[in-house]
PDB file as gemmi writes it, atoms N, CA and C in Angstrom:
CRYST1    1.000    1.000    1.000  90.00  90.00  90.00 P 1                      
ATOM      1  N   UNK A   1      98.280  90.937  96.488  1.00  0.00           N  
ATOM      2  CA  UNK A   1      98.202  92.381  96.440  1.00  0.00           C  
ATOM      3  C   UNK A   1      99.094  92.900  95.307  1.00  0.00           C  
ATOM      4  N   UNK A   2      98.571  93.936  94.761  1.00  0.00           N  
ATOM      5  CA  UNK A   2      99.594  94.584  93.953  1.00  0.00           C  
ATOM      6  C   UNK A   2      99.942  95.954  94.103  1.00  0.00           C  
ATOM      7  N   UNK A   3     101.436  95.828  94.130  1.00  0.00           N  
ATOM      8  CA  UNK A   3     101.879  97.526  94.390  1.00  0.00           C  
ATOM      9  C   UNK A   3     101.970  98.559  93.338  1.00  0.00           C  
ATOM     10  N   UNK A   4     101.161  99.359  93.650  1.00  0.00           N  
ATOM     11  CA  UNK A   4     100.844 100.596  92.996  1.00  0.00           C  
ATOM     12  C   UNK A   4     101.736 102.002  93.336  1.00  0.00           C  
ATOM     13  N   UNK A   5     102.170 102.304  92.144  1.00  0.00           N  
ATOM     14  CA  UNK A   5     103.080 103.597  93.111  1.00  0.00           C  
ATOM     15  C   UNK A   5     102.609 104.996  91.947  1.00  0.00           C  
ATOM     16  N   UNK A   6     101.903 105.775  92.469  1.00  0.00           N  
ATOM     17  CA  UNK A   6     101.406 106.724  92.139  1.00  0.00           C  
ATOM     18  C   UNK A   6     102.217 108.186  92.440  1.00  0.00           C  
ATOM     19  N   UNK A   7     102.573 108.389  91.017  1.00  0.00           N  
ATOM     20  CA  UNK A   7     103.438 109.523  90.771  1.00  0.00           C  
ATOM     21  C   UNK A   7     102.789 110.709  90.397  1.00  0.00           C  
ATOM     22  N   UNK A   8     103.232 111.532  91.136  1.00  0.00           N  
ATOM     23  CA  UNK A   8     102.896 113.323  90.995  1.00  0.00           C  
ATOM     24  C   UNK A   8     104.040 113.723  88.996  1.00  0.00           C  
ATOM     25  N   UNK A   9     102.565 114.922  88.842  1.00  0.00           N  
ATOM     26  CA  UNK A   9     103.007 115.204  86.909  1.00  0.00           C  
ATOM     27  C   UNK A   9     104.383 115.485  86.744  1.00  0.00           C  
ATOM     28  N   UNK A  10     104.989 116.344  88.491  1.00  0.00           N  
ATOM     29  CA  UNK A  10     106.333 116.836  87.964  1.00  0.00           C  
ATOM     30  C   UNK A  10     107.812 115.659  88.923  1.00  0.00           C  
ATOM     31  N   UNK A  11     106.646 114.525  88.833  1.00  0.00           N  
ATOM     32  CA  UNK A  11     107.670 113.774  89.239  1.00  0.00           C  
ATOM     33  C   UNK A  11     108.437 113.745  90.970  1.00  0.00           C  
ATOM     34  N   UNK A  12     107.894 114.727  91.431  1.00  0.00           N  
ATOM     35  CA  UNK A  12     108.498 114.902  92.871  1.00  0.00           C  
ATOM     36  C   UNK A  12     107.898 114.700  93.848  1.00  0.00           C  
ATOM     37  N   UNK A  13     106.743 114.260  93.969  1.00  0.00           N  
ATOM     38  CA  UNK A  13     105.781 112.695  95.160  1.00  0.00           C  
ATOM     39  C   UNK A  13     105.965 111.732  94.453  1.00  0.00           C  
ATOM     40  N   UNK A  14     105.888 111.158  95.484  1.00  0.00           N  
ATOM     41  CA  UNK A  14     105.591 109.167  94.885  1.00  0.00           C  
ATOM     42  C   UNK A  14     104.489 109.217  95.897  1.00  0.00           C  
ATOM     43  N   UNK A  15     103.787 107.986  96.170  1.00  0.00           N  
ATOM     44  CA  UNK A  15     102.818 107.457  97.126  1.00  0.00           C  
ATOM     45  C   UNK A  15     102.593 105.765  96.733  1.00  0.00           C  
ATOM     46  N   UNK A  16     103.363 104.951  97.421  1.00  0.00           N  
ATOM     47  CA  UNK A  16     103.053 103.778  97.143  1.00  0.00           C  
ATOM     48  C   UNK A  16     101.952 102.859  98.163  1.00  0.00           C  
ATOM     49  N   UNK A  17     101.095 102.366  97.338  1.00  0.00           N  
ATOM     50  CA  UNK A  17     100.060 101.424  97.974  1.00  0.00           C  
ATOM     51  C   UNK A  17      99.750 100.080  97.092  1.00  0.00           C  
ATOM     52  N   UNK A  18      99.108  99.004  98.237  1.00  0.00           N  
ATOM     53  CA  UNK A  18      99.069  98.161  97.729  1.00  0.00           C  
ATOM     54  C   UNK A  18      97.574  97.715  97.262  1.00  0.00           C  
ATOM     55  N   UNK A  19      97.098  97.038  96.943  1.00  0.00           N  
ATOM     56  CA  UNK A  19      95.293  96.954  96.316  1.00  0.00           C  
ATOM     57  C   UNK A  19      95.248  95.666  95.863  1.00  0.00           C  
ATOM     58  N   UNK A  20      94.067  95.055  96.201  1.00  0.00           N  
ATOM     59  CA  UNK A  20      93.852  93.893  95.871  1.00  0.00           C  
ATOM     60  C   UNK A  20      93.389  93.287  94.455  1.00  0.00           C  
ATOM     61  N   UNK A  21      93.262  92.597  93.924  1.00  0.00           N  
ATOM     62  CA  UNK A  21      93.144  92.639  92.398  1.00  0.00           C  
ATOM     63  C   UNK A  21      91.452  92.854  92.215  1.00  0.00           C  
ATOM     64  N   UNK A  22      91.122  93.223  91.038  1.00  0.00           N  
ATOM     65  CA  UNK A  22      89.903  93.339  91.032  1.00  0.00           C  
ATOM     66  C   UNK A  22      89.235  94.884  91.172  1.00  0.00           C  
ATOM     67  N   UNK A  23      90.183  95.406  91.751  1.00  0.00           N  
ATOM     68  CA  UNK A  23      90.403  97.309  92.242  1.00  0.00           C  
ATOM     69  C   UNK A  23      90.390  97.810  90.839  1.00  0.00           C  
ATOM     70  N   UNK A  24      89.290  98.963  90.599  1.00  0.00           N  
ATOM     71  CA  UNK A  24      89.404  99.991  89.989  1.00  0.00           C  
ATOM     72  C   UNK A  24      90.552 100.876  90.410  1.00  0.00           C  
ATOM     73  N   UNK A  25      91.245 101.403  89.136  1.00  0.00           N  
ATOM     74  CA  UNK A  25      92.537 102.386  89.402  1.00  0.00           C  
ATOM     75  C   UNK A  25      91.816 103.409  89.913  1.00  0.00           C  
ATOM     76  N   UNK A  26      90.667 103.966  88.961  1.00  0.00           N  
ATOM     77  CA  UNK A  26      90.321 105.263  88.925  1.00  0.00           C  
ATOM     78  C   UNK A  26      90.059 105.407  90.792  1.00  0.00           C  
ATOM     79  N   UNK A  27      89.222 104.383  91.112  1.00  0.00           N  
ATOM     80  CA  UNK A  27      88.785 104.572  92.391  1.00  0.00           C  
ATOM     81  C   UNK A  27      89.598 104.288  93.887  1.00  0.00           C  
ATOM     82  N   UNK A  28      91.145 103.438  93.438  1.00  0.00           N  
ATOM     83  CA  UNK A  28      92.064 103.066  94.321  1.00  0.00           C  
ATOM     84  C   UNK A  28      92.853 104.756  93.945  1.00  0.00           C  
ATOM     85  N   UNK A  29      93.080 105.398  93.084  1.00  0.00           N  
ATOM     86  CA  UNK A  29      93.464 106.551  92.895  1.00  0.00           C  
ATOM     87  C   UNK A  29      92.482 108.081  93.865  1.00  0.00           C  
ATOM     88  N   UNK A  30      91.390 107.813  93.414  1.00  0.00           N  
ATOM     89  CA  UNK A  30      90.594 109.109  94.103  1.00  0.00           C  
ATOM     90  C   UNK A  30      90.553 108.621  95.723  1.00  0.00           C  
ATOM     91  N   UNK A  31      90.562 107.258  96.160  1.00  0.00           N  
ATOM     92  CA  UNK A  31      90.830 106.949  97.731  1.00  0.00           C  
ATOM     93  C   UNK A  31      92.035 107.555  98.396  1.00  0.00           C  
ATOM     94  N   UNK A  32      93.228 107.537  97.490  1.00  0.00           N  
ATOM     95  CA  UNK A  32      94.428 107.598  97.853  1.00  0.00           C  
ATOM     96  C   UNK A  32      94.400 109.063  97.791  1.00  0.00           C  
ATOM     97  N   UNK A  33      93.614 110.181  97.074  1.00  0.00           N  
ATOM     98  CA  UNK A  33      94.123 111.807  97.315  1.00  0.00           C  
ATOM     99  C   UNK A  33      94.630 112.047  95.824  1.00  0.00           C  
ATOM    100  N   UNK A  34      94.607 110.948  94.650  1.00  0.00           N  
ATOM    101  CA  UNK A  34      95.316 111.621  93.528  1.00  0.00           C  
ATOM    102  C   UNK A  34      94.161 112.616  93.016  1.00  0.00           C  
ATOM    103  N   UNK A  35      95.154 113.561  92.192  1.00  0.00           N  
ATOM    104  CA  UNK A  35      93.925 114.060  91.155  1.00  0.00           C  
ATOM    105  C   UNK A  35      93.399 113.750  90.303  1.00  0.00           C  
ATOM    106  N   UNK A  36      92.475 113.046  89.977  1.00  0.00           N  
ATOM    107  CA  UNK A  36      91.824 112.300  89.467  1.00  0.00           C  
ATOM    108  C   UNK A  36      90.438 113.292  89.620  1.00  0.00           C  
ATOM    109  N   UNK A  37      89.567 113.476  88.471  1.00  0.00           N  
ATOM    110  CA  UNK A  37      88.181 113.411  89.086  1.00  0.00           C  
ATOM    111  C   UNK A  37      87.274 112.803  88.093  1.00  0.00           C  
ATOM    112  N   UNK A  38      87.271 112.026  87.576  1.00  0.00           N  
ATOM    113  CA  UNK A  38      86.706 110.607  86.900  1.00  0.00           C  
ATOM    114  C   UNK A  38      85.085 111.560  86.732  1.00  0.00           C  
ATOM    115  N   UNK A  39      84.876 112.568  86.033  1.00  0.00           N  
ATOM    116  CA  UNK A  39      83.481 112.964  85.882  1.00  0.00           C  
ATOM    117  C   UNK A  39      82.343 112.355  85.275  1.00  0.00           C  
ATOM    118  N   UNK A  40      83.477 111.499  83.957  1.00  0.00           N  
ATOM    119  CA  UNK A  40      81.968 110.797  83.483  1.00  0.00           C  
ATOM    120  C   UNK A  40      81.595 109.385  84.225  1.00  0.00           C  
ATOM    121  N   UNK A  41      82.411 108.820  85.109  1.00  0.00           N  
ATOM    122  CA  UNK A  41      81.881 108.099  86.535  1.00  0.00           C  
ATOM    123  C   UNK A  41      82.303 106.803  85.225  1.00  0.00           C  
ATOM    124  N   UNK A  42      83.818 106.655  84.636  1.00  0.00           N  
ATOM    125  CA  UNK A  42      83.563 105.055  83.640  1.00  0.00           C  
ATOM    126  C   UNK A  42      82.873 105.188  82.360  1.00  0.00           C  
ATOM    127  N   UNK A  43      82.443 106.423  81.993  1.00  0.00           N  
ATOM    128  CA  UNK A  43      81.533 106.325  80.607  1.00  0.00           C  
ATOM    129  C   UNK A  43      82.440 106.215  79.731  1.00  0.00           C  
ATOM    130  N   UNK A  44      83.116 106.553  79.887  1.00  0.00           N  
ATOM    131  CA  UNK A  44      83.896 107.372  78.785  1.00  0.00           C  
ATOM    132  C   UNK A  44      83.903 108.533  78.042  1.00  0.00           C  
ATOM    133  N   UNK A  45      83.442 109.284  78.853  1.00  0.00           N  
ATOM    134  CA  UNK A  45      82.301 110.431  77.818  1.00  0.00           C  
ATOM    135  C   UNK A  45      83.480 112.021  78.608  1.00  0.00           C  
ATOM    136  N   UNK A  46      84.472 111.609  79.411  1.00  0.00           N  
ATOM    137  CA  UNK A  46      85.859 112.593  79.552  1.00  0.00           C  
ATOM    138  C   UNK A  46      86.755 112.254  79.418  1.00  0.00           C  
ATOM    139  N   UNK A  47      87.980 112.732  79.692  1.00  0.00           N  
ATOM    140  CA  UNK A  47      89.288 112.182  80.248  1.00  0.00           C  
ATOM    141  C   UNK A  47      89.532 113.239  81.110  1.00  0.00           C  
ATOM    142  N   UNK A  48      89.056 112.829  82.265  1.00  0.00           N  
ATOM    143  CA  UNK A  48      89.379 114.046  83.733  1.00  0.00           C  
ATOM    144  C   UNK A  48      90.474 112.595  84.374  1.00  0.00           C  
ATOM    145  N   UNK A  49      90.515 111.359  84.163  1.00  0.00           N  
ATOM    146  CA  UNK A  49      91.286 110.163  84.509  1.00  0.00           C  
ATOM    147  C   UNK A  49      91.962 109.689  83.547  1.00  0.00           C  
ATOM    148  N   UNK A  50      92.825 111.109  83.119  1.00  0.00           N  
ATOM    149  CA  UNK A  50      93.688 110.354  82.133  1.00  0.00           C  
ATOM    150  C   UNK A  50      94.975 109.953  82.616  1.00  0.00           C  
ATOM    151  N   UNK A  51      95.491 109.381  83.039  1.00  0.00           N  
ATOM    152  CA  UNK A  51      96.689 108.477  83.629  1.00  0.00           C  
ATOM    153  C   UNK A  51      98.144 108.750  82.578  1.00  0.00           C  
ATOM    154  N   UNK A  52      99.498 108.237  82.914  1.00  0.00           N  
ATOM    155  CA  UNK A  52     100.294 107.705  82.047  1.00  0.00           C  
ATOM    156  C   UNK A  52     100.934 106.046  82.979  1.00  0.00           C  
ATOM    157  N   UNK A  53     100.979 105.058  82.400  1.00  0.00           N  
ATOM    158  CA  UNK A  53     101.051 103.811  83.137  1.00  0.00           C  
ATOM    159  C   UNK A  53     102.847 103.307  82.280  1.00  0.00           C  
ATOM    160  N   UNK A  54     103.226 103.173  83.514  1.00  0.00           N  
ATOM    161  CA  UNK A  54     105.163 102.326  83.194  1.00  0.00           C  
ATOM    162  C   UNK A  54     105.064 101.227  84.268  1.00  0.00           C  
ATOM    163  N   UNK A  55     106.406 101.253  83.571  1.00  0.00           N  
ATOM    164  CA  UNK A  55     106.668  99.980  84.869  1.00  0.00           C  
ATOM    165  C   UNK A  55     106.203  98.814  84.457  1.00  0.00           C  
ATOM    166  N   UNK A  56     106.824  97.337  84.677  1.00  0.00           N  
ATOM    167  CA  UNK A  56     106.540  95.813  84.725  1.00  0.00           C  
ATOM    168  C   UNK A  56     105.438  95.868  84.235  1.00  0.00           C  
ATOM    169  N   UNK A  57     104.477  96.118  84.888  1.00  0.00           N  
ATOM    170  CA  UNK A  57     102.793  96.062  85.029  1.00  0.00           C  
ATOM    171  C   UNK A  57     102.435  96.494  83.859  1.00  0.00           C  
ATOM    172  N   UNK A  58     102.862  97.540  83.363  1.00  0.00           N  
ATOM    173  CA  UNK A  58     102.195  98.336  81.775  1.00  0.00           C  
ATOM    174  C   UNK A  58     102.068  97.131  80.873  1.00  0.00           C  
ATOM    175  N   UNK A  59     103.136  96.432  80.288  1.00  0.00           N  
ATOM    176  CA  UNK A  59     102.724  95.415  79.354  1.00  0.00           C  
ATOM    177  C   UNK A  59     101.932  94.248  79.558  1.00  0.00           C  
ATOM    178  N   UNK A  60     101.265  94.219  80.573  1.00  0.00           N  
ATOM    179  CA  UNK A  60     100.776  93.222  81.207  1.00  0.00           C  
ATOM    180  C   UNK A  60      99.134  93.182  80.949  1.00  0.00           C  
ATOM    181  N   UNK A  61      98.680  94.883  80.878  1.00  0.00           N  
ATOM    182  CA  UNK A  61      97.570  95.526  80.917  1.00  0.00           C  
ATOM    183  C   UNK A  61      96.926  95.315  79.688  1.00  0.00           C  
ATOM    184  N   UNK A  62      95.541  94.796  79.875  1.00  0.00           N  
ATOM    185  CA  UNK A  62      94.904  94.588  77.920  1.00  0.00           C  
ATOM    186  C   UNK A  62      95.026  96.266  77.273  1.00  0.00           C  
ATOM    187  N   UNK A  63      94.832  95.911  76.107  1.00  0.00           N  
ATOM    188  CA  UNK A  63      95.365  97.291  75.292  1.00  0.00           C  
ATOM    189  C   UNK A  63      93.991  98.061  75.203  1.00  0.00           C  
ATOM    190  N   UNK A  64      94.059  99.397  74.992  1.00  0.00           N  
ATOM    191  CA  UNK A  64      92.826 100.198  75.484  1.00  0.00           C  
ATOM    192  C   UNK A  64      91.708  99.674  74.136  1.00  0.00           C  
ATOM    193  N   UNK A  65      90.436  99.948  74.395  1.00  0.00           N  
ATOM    194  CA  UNK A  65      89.161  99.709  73.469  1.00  0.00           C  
ATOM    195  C   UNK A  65      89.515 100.890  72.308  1.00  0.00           C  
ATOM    196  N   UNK A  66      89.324 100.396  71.292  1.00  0.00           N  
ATOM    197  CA  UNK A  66      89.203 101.870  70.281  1.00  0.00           C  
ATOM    198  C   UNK A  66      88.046 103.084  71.092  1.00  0.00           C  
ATOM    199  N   UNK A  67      87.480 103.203  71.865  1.00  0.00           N  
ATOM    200  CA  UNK A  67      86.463 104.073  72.864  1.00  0.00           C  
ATOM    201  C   UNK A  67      87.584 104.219  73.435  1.00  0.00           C  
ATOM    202  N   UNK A  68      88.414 103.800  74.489  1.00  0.00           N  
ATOM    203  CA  UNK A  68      89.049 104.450  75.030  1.00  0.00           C  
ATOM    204  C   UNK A  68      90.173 105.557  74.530  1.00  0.00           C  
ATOM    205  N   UNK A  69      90.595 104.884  73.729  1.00  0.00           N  
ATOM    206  CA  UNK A  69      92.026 105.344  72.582  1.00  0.00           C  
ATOM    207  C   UNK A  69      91.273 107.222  71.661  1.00  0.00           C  
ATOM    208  N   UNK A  70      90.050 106.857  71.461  1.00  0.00           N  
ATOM    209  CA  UNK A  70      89.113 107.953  71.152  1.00  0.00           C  
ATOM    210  C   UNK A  70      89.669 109.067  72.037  1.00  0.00           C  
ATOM    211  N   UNK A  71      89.084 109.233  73.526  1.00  0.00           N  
ATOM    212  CA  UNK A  71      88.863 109.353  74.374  1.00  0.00           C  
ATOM    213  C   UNK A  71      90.562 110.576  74.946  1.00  0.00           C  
ATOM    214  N   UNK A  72      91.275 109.562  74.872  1.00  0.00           N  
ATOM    215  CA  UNK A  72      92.564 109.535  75.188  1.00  0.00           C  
ATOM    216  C   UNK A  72      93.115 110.420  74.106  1.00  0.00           C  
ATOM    217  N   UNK A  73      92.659 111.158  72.766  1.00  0.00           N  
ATOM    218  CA  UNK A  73      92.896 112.310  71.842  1.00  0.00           C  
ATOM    219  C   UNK A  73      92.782 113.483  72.483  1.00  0.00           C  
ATOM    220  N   UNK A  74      91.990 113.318  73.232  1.00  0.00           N  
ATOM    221  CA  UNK A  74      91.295 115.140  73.974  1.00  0.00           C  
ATOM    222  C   UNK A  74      92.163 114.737  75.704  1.00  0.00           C  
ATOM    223  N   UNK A  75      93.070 113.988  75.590  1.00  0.00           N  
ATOM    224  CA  UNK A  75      93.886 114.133  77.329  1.00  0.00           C  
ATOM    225  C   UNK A  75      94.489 114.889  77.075  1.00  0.00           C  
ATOM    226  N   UNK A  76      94.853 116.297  77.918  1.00  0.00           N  
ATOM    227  CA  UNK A  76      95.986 116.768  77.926  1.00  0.00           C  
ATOM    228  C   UNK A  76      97.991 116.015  78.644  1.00  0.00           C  
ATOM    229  N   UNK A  77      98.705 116.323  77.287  1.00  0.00           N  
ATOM    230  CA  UNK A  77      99.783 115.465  77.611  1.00  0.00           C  
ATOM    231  C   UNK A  77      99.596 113.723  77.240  1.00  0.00           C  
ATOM    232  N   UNK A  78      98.664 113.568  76.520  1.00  0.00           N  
ATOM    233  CA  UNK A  78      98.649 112.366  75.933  1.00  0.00           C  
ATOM    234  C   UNK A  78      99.783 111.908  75.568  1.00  0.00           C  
ATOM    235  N   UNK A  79     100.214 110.253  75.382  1.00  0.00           N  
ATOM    236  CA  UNK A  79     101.564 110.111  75.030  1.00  0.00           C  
ATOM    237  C   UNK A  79     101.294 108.096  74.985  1.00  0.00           C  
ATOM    238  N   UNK A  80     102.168 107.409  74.214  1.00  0.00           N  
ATOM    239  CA  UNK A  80     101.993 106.424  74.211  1.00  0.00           C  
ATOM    240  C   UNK A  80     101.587 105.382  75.145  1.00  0.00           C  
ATOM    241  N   UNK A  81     101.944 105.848  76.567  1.00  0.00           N  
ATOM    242  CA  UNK A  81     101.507 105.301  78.061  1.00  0.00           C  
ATOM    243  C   UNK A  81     100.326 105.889  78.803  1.00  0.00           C  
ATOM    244  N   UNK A  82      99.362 106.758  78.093  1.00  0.00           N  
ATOM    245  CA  UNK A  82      98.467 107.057  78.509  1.00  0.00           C  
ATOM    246  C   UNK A  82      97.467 106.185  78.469  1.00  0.00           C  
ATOM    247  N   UNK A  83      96.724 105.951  79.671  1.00  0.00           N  
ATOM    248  CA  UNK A  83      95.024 105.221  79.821  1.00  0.00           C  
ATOM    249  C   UNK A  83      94.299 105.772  80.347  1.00  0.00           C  
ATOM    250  N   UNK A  84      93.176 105.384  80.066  1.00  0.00           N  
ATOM    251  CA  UNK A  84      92.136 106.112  81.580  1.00  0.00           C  
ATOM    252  C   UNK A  84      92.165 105.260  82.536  1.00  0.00           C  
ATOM    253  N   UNK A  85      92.029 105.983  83.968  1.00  0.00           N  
ATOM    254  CA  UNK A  85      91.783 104.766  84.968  1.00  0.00           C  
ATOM    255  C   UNK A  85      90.558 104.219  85.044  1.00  0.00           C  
ATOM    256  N   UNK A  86      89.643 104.950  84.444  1.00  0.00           N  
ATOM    257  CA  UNK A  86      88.176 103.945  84.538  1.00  0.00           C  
ATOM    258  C   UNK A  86      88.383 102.976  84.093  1.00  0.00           C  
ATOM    259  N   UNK A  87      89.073 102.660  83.196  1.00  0.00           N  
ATOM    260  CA  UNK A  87      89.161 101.356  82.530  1.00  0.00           C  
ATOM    261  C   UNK A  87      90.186 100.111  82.881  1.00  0.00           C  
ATOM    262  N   UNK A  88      91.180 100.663  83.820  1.00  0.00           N  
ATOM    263  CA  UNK A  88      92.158  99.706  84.329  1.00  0.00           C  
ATOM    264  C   UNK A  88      91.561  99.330  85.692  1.00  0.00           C  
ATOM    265  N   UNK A  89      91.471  97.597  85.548  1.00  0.00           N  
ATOM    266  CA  UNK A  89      90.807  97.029  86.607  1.00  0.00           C  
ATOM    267  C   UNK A  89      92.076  95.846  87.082  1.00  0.00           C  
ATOM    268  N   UNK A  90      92.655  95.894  88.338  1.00  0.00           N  
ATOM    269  CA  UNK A  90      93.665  95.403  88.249  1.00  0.00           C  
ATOM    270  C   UNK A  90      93.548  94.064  88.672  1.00  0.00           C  
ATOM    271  N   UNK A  91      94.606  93.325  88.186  1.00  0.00           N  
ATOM    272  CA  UNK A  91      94.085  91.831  87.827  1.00  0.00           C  
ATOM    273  C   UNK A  91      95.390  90.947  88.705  1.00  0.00           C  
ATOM    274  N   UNK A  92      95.282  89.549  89.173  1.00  0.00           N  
ATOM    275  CA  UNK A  92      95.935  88.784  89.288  1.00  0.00           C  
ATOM    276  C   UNK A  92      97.419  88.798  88.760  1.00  0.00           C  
ATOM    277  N   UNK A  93      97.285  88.669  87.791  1.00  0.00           N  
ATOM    278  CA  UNK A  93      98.884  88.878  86.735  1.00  0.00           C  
ATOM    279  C   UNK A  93      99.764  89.797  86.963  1.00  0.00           C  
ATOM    280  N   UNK A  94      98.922  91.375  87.642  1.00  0.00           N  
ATOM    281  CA  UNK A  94      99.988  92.230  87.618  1.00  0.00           C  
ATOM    282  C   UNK A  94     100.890  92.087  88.962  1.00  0.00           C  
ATOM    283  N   UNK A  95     101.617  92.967  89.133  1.00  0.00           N  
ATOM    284  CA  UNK A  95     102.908  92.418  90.163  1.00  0.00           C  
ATOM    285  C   UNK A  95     102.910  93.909  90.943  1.00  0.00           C  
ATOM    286  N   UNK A  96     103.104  95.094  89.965  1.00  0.00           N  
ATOM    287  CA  UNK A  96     103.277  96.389  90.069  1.00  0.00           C  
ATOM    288  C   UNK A  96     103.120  97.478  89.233  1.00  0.00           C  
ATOM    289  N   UNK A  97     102.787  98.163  89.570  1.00  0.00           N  
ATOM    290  CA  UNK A  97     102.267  99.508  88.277  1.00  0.00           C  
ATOM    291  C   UNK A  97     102.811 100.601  88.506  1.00  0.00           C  
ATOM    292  N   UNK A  98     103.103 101.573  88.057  1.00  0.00           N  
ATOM    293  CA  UNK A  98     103.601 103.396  88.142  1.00  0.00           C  
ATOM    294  C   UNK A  98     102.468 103.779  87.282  1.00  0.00           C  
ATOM    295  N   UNK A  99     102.143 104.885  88.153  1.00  0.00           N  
ATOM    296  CA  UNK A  99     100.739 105.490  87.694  1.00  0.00           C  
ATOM    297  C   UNK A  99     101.145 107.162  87.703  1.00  0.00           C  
ATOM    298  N   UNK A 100     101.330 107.852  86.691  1.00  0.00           N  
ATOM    299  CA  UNK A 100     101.976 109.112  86.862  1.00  0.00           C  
ATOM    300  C   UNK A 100     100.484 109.921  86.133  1.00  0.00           C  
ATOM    301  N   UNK A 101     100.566 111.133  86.976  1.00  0.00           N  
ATOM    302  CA  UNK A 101      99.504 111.922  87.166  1.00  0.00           C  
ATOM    303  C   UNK A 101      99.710 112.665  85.736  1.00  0.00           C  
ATOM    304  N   UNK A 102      99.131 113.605  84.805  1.00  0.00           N  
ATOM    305  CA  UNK A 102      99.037 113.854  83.870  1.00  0.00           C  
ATOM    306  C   UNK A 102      99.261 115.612  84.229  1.00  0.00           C  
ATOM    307  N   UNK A 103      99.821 116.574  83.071  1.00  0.00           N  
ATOM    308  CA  UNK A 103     100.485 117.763  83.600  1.00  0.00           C  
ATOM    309  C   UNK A 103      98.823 118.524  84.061  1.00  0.00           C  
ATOM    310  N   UNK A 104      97.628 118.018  83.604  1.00  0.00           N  
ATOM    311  CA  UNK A 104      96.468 119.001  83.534  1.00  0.00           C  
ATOM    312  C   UNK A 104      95.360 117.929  83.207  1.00  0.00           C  
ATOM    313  N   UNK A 105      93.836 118.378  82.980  1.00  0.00           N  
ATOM    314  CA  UNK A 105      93.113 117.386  82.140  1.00  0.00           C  
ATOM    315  C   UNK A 105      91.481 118.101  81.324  1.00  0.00           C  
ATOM    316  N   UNK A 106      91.076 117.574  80.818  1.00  0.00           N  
ATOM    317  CA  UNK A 106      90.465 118.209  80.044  1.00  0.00           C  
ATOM    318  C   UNK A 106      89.022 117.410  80.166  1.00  0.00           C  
ATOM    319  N   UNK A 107      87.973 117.945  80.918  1.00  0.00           N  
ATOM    320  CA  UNK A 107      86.993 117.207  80.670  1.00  0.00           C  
ATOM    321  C   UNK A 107      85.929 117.789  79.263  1.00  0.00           C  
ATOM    322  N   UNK A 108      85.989 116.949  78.510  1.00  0.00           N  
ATOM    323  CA  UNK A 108      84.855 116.351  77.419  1.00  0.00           C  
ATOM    324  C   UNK A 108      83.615 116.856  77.641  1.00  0.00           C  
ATOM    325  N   UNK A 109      83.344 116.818  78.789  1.00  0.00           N  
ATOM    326  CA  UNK A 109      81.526 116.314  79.065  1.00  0.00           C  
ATOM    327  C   UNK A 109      80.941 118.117  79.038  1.00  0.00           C  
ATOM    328  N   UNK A 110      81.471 118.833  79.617  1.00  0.00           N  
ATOM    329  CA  UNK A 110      81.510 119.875  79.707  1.00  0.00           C  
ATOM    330  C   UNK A 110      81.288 121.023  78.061  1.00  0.00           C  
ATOM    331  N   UNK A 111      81.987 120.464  77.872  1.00  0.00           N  
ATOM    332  CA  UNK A 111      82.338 121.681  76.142  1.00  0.00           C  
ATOM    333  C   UNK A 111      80.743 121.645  75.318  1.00  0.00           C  
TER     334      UNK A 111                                                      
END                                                                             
């Protein structure tokens, strides 16, 4: 299992859970109550799941697709630890992750 601890934008919830490897963030996130609303369902075609990822686990994570990194221009509060969760599928290797919620988000698909 790997422990996931999912942080509120201004820092003052935590919510830690654990998930088996193989777990979509985006979807171990919208189970758990985060705000998340993943509109383009994994396309890549928003960032309504734009994440910021610390902790052990971050360097552990393959580095985003140039599509994602695209993608991740139009997040609000973008910042060097930003991913989408559609794209983090959690794997064997990791141990633990911090998943901090983003101040707002901006869906793409819409405009």
């Amino acid at each position: 299992m790997i422990r996931i601890r999912f942080l509120s934008a201004d820092g003052t919830r935590e919510l830690i859970v654990d998930a088996p490897p193989g777990t979509r963030l985006l979807e171990l996130a919208q189970a758990q109550g985060q705000p998340l609303e993943g509109t383009c369902e994994g396309a890549m075609a928003c960032s309504t799941c734009h994440v910021l990822i610390s902790g052990e686990g971050a360097a552990r994570l393959p580095p985003p697709s140039d599509e994602e990194e695209d993608m991740l221009d139009f997040a609000v509060g973008a910042a060097r630890a930003s991913r989408l969760a559609c794209q983090i599928r959690l794997t064997d290797d990791l141990i633990e992750l911090d998943v901090r919620m983003p101040p707002g988000a901006v869906d793409m698909s819409r405009r």
